[in-house]
C-alpha positions as CSV (number, residue, x, y, z in Angstrom):
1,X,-83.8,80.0,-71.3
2,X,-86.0,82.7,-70.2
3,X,-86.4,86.3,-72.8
4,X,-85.0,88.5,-69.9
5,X,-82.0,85.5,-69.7
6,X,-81.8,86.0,-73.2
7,X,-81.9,89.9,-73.5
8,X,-79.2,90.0,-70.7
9,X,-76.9,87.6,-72.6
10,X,-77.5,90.0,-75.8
11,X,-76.6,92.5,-74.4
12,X,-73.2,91.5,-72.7
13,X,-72.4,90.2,-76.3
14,X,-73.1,93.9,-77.3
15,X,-70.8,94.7,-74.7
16,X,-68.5,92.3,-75.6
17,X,-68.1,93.2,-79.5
18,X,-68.1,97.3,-78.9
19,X,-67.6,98.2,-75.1
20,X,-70.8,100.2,-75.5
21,X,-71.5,99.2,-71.6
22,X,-75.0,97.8,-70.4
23,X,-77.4,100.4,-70.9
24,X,-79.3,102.3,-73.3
25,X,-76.6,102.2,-75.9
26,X,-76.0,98.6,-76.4
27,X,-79.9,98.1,-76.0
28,X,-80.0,100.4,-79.5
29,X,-77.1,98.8,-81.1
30,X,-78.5,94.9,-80.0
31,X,-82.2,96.1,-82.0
32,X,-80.3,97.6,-84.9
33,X,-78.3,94.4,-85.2
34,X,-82.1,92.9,-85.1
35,X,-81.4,90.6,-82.0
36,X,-84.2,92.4,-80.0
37,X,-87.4,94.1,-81.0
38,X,-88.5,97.3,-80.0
39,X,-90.2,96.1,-76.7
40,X,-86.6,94.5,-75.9
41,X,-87.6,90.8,-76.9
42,X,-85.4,88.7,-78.2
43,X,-86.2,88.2,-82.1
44,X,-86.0,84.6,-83.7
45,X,-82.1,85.7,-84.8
46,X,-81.4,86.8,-80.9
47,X,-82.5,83.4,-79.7
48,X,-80.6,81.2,-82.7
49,X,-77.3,83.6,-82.0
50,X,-77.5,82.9,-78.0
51,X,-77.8,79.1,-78.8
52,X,-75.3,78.9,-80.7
53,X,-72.8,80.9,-78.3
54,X,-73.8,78.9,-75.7
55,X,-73.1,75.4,-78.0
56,X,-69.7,76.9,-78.2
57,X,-69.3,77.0,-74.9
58,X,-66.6,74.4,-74.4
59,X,-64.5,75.1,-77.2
60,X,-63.6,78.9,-76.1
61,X,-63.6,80.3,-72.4
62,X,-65.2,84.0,-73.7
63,X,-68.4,81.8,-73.8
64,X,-68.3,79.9,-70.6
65,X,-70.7,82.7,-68.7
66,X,-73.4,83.2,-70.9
67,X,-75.3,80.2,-69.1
């Protein structure tokens, strides 16, 4: 999976947990969580959180569209 597919998917989990919407907001909150840096790549914890989403991705139907 790509960064930017990985950035995207960080931040619709932002949106998911606090409704903070797709912009500049949840781009703060995902790099205060640590899940980006400050360029917006995905840190090592970003990557290891959108694997294991997506390994859960049969089990619960919130998942399904993070592929």
């Amino acid at each position: 999976m790509s960064d930017n597919l990985i950035s995207q998917a960080l931040l619709a989990w932002e949106h998911f947990l606090s409704g903070t919407g797709f912009g500049e907001l949840a781009k703060i909150a995902v790099q205060k969580r640590g899940w980006l840096d400050h360029e917006g790549h995905p840190t090592e914890d970003g990557r290891r959180l959108i694997e294991a989403l997506i390994a859960q991705d049969e089990q619960r139907s919130v998942f399904r569209n993070l592929v």
